[in-house]
C-alpha positions as CSV (number, residue, x, y, z in Angstrom):
1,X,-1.6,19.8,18.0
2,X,1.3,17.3,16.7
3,X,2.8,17.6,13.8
4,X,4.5,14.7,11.7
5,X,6.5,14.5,8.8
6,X,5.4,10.9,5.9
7,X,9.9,10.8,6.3
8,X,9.3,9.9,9.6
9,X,7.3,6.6,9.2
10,X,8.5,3.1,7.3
11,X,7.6,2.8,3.3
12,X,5.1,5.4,3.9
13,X,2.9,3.8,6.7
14,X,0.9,6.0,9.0
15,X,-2.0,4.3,10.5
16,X,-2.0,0.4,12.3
17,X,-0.7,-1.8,14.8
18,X,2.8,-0.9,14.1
19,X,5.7,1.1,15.6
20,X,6.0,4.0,14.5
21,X,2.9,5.5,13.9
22,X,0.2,8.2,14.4
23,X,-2.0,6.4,15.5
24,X,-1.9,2.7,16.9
25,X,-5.2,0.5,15.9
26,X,-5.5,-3.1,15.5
27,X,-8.4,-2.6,12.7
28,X,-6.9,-0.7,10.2
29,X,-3.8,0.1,8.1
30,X,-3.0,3.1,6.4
31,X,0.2,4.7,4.2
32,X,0.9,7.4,1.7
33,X,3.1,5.5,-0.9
34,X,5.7,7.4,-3.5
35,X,7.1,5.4,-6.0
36,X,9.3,6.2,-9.1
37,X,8.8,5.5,-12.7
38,X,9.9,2.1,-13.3
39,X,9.7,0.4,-10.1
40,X,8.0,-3.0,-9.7
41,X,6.6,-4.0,-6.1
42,X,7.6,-7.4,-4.3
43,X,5.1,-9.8,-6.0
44,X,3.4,-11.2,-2.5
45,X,0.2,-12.0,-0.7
46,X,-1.9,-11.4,2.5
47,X,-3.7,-14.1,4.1
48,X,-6.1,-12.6,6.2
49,X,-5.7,-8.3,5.4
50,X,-7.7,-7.2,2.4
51,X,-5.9,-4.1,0.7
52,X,-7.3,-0.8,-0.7
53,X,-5.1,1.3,-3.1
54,X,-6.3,4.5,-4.2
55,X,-4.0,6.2,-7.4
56,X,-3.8,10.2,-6.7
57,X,-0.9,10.7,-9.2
58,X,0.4,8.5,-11.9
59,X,-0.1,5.4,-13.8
60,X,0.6,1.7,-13.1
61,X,0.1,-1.9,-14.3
62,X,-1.6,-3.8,-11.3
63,X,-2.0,-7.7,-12.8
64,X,-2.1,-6.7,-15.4
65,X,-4.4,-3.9,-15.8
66,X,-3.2,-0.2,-16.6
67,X,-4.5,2.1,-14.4
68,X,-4.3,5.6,-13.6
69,X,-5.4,8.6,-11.3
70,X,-8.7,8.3,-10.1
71,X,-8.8,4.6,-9.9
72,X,-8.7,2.0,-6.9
73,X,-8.3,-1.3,-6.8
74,X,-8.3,-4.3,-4.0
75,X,-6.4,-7.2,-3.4
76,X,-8.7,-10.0,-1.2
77,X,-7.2,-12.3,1.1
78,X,-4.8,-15.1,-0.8
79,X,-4.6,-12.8,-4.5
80,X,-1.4,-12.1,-5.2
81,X,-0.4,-8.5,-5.7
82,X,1.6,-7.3,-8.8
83,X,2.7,-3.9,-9.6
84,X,4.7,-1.9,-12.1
85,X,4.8,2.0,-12.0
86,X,4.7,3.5,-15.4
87,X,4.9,7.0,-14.1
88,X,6.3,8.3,-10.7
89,X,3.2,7.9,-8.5
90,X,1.2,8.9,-5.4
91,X,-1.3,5.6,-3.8
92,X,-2.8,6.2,-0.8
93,X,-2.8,2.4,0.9
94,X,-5.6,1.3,2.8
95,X,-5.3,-2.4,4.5
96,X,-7.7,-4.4,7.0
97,X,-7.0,-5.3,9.7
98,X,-3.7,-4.7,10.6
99,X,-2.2,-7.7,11.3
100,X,1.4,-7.9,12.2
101,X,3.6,-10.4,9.5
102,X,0.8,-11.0,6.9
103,X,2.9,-10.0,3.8
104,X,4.2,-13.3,2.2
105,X,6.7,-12.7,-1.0
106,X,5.5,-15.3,-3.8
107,X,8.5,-16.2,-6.0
């Protein structure tokens, strides 16, 4: 057994085709993400990665939408992500596939 600590690992990423991580896989991306009350995400886009976002604690705006725990939502190839945190909050991040540089800030 190996045992890991979520300090470890960039912004909360465990799973992908990215140094470091648990485990190393071309198909899929995976991260626990902590964010406080307050905080508003880089408004940006994937081209070819589709991304999963599960709420386990807390509230956010996500385009719009108010959302809390319980809920997911996805962002498709070329939709641009927006996010504000109403509440300190847990997301559990799931992307596909992992591709190396497909985050693109939109002003």
């Amino acid at each position: 057994m190996k045992v890991h600590n979520i300090k470890n690992f960039t912004k909360g990423w465990i799973v992908g085709n990215f140094e470091p991580t648990i485990y190393k896989n071309p198909h899929v991306e995976v991260a626990h993400h902590f964010h406080k009350k307050g905080f508003v995400g880089e408004k940006h886009t994937h081209k070819v990665g589709t991304e999963l976002s599960y709420i386990v604690r807390g509230s956010l705006i996500a385009s719009g939408q108010k959302l809390s725990a319980g809920n997911m939502f996805i962002y498709y190839p070329e939709e641009i992500a927006c996010v504000e945190f109403l509440e300190d909050t847990d997301l559990i991040v799931i992307k596909w596939p992992s591709v190396t540089n497909d985050k693109y800030l939109v002003g």
